[in-house]
C-alpha atoms as an extended CHARMM CRD file, in Angstrom:
* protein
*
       260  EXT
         1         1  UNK       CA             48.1760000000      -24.0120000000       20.7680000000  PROA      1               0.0000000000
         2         2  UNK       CA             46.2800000000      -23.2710000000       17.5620000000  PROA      2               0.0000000000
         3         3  UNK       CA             44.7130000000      -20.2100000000       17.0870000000  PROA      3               0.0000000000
         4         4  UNK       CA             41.9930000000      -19.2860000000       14.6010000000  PROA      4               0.0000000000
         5         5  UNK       CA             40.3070000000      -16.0070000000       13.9620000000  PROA      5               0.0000000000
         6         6  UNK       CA             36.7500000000      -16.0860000000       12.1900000000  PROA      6               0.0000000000
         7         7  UNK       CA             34.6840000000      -13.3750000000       11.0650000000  PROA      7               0.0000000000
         8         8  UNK       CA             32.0350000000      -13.9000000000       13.8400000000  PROA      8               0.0000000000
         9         9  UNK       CA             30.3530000000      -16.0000000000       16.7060000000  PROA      9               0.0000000000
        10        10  UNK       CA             28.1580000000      -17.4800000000       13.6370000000  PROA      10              0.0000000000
        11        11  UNK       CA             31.5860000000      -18.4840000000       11.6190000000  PROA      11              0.0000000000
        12        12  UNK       CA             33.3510000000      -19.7710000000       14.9990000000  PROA      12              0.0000000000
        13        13  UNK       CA             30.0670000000      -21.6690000000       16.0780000000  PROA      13              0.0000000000
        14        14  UNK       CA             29.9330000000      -23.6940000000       12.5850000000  PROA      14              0.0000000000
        15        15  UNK       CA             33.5830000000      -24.5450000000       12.5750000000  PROA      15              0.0000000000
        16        16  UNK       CA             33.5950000000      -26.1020000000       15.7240000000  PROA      16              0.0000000000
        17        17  UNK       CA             30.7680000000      -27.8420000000       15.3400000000  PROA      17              0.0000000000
        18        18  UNK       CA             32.3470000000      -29.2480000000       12.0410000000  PROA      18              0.0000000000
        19        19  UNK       CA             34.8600000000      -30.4540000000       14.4000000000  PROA      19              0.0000000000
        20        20  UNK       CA             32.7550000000      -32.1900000000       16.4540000000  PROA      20              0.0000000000
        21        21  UNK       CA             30.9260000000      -34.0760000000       13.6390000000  PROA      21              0.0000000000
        22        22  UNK       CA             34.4330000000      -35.3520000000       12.5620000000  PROA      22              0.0000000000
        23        23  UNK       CA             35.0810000000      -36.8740000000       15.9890000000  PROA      23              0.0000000000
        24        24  UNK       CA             31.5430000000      -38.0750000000       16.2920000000  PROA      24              0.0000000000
        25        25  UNK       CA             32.2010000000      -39.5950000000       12.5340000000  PROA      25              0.0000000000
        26        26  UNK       CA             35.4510000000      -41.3870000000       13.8370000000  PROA      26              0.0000000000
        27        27  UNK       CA             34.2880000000      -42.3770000000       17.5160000000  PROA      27              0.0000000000
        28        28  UNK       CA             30.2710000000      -42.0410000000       17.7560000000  PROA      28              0.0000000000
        29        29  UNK       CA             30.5220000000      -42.7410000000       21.5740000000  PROA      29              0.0000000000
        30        30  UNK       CA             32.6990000000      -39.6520000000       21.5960000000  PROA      30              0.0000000000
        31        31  UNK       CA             32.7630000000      -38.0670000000       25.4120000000  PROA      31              0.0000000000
        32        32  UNK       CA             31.9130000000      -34.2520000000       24.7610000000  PROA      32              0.0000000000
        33        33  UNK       CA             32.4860000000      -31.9840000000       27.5000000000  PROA      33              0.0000000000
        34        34  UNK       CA             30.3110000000      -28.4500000000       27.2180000000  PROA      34              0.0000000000
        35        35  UNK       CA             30.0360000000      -25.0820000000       28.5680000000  PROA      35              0.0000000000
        36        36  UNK       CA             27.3980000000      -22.6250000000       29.1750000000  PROA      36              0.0000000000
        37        37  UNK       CA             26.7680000000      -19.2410000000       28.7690000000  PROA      37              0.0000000000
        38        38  UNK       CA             25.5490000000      -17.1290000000       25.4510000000  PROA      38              0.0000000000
        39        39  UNK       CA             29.0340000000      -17.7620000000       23.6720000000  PROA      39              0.0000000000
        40        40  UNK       CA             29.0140000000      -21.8070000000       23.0000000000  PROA      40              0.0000000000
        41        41  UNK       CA             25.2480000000      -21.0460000000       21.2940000000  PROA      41              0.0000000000
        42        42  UNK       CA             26.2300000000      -21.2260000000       17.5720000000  PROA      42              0.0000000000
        43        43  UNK       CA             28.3600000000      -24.0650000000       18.2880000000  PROA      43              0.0000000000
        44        44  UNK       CA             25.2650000000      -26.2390000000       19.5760000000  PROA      44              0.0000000000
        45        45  UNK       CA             22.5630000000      -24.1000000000       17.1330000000  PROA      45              0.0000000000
        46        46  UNK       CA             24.8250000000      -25.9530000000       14.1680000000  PROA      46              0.0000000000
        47        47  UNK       CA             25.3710000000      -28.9430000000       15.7620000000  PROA      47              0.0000000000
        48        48  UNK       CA             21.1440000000      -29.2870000000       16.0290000000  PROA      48              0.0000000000
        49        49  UNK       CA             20.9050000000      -27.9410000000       12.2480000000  PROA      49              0.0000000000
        50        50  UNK       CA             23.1700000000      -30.8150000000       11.3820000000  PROA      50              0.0000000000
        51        51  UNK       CA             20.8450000000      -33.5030000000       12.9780000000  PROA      51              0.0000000000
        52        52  UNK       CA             17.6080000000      -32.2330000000       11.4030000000  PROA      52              0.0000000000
        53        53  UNK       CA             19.2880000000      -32.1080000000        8.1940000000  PROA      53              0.0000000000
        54        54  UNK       CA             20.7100000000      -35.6830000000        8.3460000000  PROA      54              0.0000000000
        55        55  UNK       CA             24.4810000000      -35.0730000000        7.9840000000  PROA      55              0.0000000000
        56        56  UNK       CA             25.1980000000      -35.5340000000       11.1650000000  PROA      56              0.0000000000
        57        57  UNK       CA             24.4730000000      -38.4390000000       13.9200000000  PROA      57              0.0000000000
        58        58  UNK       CA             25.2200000000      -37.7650000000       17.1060000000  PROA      58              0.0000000000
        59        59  UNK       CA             22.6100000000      -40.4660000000       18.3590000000  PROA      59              0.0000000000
        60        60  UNK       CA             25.9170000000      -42.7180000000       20.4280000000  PROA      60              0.0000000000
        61        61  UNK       CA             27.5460000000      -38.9870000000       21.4920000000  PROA      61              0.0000000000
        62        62  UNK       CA             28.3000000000      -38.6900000000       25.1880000000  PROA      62              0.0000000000
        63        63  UNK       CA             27.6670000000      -34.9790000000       27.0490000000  PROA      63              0.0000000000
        64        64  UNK       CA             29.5150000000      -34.0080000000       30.1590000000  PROA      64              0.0000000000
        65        65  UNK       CA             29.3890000000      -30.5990000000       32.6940000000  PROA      65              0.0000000000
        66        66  UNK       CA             32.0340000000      -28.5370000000       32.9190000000  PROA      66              0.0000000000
        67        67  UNK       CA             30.2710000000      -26.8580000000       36.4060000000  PROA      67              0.0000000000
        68        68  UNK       CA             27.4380000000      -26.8060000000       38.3520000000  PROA      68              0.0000000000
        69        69  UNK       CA             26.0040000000      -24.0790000000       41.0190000000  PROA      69              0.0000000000
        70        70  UNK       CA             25.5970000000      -25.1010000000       44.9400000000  PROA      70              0.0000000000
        71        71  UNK       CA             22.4720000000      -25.7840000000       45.9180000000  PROA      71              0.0000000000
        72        72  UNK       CA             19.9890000000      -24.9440000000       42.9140000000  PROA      72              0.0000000000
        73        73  UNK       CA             17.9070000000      -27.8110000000       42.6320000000  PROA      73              0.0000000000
        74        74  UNK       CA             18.9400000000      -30.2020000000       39.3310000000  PROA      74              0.0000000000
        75        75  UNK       CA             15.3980000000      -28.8650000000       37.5880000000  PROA      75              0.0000000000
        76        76  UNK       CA             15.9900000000      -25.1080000000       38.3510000000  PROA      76              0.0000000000
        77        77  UNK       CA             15.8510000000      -23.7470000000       34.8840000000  PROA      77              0.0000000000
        78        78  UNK       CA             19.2680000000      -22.1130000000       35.4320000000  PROA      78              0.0000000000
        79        79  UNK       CA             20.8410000000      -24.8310000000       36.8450000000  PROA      79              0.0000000000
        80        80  UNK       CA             23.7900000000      -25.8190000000       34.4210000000  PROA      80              0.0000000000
        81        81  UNK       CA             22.4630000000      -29.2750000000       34.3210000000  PROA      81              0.0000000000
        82        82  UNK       CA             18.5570000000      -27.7840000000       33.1420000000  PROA      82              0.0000000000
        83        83  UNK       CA             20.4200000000      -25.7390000000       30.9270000000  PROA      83              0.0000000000
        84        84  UNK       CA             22.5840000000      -28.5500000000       29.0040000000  PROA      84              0.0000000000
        85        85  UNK       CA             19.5250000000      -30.5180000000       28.5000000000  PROA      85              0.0000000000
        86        86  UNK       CA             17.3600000000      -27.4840000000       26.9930000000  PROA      86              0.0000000000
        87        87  UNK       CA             20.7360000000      -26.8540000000       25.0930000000  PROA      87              0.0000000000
        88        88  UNK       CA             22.0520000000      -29.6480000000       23.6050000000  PROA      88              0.0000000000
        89        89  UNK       CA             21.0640000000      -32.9820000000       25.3510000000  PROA      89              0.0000000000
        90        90  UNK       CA             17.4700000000      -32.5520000000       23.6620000000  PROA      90              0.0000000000
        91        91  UNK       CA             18.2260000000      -30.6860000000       20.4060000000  PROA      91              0.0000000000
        92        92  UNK       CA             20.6050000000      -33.3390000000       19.3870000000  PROA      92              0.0000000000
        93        93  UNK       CA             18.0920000000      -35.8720000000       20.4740000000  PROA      93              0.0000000000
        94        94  UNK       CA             20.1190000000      -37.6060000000       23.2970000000  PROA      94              0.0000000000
        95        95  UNK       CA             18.3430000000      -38.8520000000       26.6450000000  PROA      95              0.0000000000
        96        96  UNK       CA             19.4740000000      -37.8660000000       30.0430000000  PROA      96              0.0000000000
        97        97  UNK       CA             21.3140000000      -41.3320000000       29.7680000000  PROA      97              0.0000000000
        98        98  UNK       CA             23.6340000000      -39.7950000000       27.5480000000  PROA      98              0.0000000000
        99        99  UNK       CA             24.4190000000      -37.5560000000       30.1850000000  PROA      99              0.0000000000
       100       100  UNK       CA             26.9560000000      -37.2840000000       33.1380000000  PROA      100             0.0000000000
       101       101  UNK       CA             27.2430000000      -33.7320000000       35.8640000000  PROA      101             0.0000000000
       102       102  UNK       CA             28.2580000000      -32.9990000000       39.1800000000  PROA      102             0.0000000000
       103       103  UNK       CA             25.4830000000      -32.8470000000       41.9040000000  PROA      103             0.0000000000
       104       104  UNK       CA             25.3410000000      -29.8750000000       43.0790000000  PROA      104             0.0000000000
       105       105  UNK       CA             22.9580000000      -30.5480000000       45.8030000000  PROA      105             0.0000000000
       106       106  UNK       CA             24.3020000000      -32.9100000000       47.2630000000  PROA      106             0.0000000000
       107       107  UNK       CA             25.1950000000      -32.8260000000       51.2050000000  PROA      107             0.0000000000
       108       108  UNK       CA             28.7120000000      -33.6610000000       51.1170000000  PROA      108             0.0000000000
       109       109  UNK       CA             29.5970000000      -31.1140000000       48.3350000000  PROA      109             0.0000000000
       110       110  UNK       CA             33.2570000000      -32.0240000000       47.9550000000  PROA      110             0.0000000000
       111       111  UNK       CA             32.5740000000      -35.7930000000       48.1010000000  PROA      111             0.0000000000
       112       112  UNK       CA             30.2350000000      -34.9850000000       45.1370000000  PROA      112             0.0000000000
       113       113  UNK       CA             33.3720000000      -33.3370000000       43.6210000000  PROA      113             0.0000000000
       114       114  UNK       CA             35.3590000000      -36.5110000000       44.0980000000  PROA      114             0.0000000000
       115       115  UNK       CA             32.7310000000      -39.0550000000       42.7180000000  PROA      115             0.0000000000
       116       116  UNK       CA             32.3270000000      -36.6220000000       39.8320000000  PROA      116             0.0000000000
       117       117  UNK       CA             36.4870000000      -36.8370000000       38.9200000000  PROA      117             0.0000000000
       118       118  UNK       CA             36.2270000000      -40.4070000000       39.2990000000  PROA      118             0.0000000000
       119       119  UNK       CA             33.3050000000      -40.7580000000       36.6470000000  PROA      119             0.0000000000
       120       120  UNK       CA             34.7670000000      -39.0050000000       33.7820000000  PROA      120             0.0000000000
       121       121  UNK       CA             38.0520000000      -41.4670000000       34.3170000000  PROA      121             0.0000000000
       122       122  UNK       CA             35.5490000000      -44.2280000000       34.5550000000  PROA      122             0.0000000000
       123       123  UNK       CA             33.6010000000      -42.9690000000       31.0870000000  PROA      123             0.0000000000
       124       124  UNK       CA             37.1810000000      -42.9210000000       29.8510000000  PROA      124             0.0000000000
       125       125  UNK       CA             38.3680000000      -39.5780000000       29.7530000000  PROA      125             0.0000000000
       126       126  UNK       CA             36.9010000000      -36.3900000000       27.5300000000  PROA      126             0.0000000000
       127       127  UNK       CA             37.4710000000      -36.4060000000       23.9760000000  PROA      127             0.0000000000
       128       128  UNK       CA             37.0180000000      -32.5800000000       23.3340000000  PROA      128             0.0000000000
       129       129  UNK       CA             35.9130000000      -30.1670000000       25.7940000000  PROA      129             0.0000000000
       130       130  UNK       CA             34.4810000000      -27.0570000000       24.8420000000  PROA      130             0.0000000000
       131       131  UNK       CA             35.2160000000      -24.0580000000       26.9810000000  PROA      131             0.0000000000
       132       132  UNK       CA             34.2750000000      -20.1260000000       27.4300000000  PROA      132             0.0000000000
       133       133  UNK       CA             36.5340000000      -17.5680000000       28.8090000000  PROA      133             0.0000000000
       134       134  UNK       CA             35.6390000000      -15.4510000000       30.8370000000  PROA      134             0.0000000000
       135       135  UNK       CA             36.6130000000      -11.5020000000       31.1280000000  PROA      135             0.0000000000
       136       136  UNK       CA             39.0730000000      -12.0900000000       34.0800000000  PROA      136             0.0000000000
       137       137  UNK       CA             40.4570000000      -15.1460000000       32.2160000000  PROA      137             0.0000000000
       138       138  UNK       CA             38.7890000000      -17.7300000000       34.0630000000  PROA      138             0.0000000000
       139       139  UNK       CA             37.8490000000      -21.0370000000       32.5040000000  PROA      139             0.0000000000
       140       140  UNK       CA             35.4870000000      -22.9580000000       33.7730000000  PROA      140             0.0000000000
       141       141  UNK       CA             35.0070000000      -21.4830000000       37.3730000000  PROA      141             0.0000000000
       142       142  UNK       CA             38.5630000000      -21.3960000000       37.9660000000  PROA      142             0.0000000000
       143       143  UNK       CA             39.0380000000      -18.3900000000       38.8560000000  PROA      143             0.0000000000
       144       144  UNK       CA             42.4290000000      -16.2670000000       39.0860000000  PROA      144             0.0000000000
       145       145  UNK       CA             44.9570000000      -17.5710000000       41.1600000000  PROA      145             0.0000000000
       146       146  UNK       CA             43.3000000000      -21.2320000000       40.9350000000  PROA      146             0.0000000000
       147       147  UNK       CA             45.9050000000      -23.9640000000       41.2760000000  PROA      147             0.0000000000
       148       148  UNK       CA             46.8290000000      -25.1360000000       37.6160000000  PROA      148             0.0000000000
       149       149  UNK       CA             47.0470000000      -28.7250000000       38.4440000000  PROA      149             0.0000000000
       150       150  UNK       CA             43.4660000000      -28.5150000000       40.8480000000  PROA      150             0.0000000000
       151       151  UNK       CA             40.6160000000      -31.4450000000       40.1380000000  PROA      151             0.0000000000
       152       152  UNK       CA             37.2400000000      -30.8740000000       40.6720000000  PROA      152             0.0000000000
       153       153  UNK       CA             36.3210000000      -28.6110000000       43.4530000000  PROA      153             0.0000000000
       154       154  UNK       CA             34.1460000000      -26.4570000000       45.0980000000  PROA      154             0.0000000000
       155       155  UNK       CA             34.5370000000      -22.8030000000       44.3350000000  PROA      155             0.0000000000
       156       156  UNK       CA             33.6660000000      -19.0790000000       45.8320000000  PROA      156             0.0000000000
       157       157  UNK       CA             32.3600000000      -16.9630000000       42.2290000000  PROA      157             0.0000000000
       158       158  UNK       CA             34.5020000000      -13.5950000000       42.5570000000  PROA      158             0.0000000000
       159       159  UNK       CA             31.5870000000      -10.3330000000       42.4860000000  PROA      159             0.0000000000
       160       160  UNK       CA             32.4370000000      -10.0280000000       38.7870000000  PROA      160             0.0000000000
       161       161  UNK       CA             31.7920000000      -13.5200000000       37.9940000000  PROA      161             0.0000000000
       162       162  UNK       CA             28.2560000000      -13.2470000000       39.9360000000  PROA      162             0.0000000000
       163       163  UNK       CA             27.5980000000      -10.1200000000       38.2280000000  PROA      163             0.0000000000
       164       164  UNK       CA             27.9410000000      -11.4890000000       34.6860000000  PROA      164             0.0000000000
       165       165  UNK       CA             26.1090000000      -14.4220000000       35.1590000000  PROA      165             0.0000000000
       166       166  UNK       CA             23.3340000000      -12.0970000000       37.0130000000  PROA      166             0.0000000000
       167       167  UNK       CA             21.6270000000      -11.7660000000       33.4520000000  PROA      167             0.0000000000
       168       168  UNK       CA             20.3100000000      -15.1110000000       33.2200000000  PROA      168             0.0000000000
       169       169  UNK       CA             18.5610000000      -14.4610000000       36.8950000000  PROA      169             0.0000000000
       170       170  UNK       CA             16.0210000000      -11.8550000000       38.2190000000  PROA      170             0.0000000000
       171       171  UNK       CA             18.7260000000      -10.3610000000       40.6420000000  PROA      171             0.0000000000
       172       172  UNK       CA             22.1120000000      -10.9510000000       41.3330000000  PROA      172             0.0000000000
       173       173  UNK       CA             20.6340000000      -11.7520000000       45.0630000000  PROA      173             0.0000000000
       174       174  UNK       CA             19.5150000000      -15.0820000000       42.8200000000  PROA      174             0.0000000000
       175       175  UNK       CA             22.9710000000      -15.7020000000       41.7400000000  PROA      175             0.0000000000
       176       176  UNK       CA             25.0400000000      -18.8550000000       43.8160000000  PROA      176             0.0000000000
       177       177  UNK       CA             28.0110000000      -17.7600000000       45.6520000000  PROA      177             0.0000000000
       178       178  UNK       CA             29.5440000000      -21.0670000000       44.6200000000  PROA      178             0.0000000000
       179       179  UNK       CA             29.7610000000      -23.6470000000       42.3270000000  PROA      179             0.0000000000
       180       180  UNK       CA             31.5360000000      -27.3690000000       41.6560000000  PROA      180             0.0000000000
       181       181  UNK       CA             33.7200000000      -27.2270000000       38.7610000000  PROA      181             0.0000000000
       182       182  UNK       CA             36.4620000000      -29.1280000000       36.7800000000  PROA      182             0.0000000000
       183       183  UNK       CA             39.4200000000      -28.1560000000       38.0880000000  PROA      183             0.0000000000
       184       184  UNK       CA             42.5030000000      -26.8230000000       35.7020000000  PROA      184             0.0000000000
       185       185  UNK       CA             44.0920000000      -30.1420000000       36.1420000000  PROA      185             0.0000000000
       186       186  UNK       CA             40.8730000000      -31.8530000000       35.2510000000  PROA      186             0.0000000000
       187       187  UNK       CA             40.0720000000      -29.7380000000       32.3060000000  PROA      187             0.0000000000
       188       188  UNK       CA             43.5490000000      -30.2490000000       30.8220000000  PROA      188             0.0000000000
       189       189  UNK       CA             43.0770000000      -33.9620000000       30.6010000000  PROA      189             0.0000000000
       190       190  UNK       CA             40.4890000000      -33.7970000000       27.8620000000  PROA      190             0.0000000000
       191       191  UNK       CA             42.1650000000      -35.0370000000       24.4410000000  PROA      191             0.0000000000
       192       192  UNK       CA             41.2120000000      -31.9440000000       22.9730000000  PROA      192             0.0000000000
       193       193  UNK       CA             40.4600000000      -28.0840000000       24.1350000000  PROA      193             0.0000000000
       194       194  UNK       CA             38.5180000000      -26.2710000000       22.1360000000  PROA      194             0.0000000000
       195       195  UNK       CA             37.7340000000      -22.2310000000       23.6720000000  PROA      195             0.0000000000
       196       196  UNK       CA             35.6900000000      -20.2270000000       22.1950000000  PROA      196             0.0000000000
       197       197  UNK       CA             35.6700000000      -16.3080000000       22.5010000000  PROA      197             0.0000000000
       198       198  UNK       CA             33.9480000000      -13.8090000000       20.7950000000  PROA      198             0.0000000000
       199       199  UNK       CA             33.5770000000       -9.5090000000       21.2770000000  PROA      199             0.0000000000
       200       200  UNK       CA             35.7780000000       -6.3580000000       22.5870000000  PROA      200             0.0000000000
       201       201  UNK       CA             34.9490000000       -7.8360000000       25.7710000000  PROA      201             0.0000000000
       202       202  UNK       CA             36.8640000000      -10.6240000000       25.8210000000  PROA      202             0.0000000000
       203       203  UNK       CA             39.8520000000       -9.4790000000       23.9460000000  PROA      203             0.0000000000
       204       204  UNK       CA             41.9950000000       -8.5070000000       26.8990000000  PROA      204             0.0000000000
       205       205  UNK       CA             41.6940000000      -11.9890000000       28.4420000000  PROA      205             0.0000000000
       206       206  UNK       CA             42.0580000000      -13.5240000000       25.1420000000  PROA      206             0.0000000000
       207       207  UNK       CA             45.4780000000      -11.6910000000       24.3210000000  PROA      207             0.0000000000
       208       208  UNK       CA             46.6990000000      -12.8050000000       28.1810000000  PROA      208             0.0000000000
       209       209  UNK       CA             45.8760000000      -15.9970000000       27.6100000000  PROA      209             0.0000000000
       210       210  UNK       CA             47.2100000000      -16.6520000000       24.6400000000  PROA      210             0.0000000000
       211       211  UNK       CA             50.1440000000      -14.4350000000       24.1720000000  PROA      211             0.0000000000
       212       212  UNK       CA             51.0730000000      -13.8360000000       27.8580000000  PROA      212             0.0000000000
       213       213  UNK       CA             52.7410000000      -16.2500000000       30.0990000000  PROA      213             0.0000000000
       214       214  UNK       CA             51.0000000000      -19.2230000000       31.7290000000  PROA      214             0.0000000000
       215       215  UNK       CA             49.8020000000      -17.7600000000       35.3060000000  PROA      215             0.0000000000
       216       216  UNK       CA             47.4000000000      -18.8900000000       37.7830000000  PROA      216             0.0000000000
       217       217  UNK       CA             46.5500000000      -15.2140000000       37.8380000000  PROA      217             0.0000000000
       218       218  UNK       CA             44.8290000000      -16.2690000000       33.9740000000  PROA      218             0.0000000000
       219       219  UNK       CA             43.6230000000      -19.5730000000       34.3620000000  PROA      219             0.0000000000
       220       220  UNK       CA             42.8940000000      -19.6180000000       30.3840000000  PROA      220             0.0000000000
       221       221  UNK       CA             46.5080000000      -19.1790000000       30.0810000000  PROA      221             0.0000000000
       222       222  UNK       CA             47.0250000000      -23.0990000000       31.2550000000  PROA      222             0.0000000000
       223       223  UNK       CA             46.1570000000      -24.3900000000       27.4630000000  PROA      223             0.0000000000
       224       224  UNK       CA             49.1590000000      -23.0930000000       26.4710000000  PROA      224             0.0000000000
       225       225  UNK       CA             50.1640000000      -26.6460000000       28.7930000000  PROA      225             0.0000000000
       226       226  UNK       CA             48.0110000000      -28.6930000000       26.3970000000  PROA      226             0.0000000000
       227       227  UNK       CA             49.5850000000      -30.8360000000       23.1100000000  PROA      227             0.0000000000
       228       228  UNK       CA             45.9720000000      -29.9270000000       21.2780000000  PROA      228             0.0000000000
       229       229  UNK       CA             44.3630000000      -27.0540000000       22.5950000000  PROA      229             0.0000000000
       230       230  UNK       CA             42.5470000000      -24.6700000000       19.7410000000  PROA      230             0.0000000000
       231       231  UNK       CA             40.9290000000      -21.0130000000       20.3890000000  PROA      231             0.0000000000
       232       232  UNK       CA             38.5020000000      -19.6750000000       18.2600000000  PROA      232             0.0000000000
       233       233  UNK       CA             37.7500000000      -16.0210000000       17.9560000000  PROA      233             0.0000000000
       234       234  UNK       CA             35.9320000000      -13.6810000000       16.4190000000  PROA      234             0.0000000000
       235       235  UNK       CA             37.9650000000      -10.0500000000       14.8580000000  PROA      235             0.0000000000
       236       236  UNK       CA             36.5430000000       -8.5640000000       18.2890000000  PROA      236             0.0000000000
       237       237  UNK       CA             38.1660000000      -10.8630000000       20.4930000000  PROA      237             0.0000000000
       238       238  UNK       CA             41.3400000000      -11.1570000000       18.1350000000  PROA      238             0.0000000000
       239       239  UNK       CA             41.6850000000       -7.5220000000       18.1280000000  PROA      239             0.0000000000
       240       240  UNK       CA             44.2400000000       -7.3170000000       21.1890000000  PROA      240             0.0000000000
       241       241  UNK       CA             46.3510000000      -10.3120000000       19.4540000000  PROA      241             0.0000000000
       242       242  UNK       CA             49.8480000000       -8.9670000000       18.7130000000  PROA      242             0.0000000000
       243       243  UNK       CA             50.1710000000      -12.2110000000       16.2640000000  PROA      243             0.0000000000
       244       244  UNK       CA             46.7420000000      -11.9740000000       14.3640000000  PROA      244             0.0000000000
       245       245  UNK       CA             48.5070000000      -12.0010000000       11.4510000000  PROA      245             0.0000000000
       246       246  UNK       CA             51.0390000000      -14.5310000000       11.7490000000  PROA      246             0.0000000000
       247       247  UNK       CA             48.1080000000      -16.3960000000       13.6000000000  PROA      247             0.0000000000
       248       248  UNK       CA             45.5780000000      -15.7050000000       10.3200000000  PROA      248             0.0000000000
       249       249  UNK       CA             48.5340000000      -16.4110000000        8.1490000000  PROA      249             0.0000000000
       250       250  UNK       CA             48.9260000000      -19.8330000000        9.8770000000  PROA      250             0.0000000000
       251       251  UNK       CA             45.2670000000      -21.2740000000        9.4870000000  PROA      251             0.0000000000
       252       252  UNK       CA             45.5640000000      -20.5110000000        5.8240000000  PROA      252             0.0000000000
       253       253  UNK       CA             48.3190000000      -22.1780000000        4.9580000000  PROA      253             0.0000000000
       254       254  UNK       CA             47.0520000000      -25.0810000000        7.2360000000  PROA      254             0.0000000000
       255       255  UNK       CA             46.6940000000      -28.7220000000        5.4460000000  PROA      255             0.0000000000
       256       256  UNK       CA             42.9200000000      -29.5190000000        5.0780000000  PROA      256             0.0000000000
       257       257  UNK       CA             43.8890000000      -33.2650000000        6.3940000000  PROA      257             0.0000000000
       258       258  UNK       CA             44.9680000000      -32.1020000000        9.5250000000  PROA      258             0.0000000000
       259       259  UNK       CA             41.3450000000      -31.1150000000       10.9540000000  PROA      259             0.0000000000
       260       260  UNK       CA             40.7590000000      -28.6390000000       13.7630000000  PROA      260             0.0000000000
C-alpha cells in the first residue's frame, strides 16, 4: 500500500486525476470504477478541466458504480446512478453507453446483485477504482464486520451511515435503509485502488485502516490485501498517521517513472 499525503482535497483531487489521464493515455477503453459523495469532487472537477482544455481524452473511457440505493427510481436526482451522470458521465462528455450500475429497482434485488458481478467480469474487470472512506471505515457500503471476500450484495446502512448521507436529502426519513454494493471481494479485484480521504473527520478511520490490522471490523483496512492499492490524504486526514513522515519521506524519494 502506497500512501501519499497532499496539502488538500484540491492537491489530492488533481493528482489522481493525473493518474487517471495516464491510464486513459495507455488504455483509452480504460474501465473506471467511481464513488460518490463530496470527497471524489476535485478528482472529477480536474478530470472535466482536462477535457475542456484538450489535454486529456477520455472520449473511449468506461464508468462503473461502486453502489446504488434500493428502490429510488434510476432518475431520482440522488440516486447514485443520476448522480454519476451529473458528475462525471456528462462533464467528461461520455453517453450513458459508456456506462454500467446495479439496478437498484429491480424486483429480485439480489439477482440484480448477481447480474451486476457478472458484468464487470464480462467488461473485463476494473482498471482503477476510486473509493471514499467513510468515518466508521467502511468502503463502499461495506460496512463493519462485512465479509472481506463478499461480492456484490444487498446491504442494511448502519444509523450513522444514513445520517451522513442525510445531507444530500430533505430528511433522513428520505434516506434508503439499503443499498446494492460491490462487495470487499469485488472491490479488491480492480487492478488498481485508489481512496481518497480528506479532514479531522476521517483521520481516525484513515490511521485504522492503514496502520492497524486488516479487520472486518474496518472494511478500508482490506487494501492493505491489494498488490496496488494507493490512499490519498489531505494533512487533516494524515494527522492520526503514526508514519506521516516515513510515509511523506517515501513519496519524495519516489521515481517519477513509476506513476501513482
Amino acid at each position: 500500500m502506497e500512501v501519499v499525503i497532499v496539502p488538500d482535497a484540491k492537491a489530492g483531487g488533481a493528482l489522481i486525476a493525473e493518474a487517471i489521464a495516464a491510464l486513459l493515455s495507455r488504455k483509452p477503453d480504460a474501465l473506471l470504477g467511481v464513488a460518490t459523495g463530496s470527497t471524489p469532487l476535485p478528482v472529477y472537477d480536474a478530470l472535466a478541466d482536462m477535457v475542456r482544455s484538450g489535454s486529456l481524452d477520455a472520449s473511449r473511457a468506461r464508468i462503473c458504480q461502486l453502489d446504488e440505493y434500493v428502490g429510488l427510481p434510476a432518475d431520482h436526482p440522488e440516486s447514485y446512478r443520476s448522480t454519476v451522470l451529473r458528475q462525471v458521465v456528462e462533464p467528461l462528455g461520455l453517453t450513458e453507453d459508456s456506462f454500467m450500475g446495479p439496478d437498484g429497482t429491480a424486483e429480485d434485488v439480489q439477482g440484480a446483485c448477481d447480474a451486476y458481478d457478472r458484468a464487470l467480469n464480462e467488461a473485463g474487470g476494473v482498471d482503477l477504482q476510486l473509493l471514499g472512506i467513510g468515518t466508521d471505515g467502511h468502503i463502499g457500503f461495506n460496512e463493519p464486520c462485512s465479509s472481506l471476500a463478499s461480492r456484490t450484495r444487498i446491504k442494511t446502512l448502519t444509523e450513522q451511515t444514513r445520517q451522513d448521507n442525510a445531507r444530500f436529502f430533505d430528511s433522513i426519513d428520505e434516506v434508503p435503509h439499503h443499498v446494492i454494493t460491490q462487495g470487499i471481494g469485488t472491490i479488491l479485484e480492480a487492478r488498481h485502488l485508489v481512496l481518497l480521504a480528506t479532514g479531522a473527520g476521517k483521520a481516525e478511520a484513515v490511521a485504522r485502516s492503514v496502520e492497524g490490522p486488516v479487520s472486518a471490523l474496518v472494511p478500508a483496512s482490506a487494501l492493505q490485501l491489494h498488490p496496488h492499492a494507493t490512499v490519498v490524504v489531505d494533512e487533516a486526514a494524515a494527522s492520526q498517521l503514526r508514519l506521516a513522515d516515513y510515509f511523506r519521506a517515501t513519496y519524495a524519494a519516489k521515481p517519477s517513472w513509476q506513476g501513482l
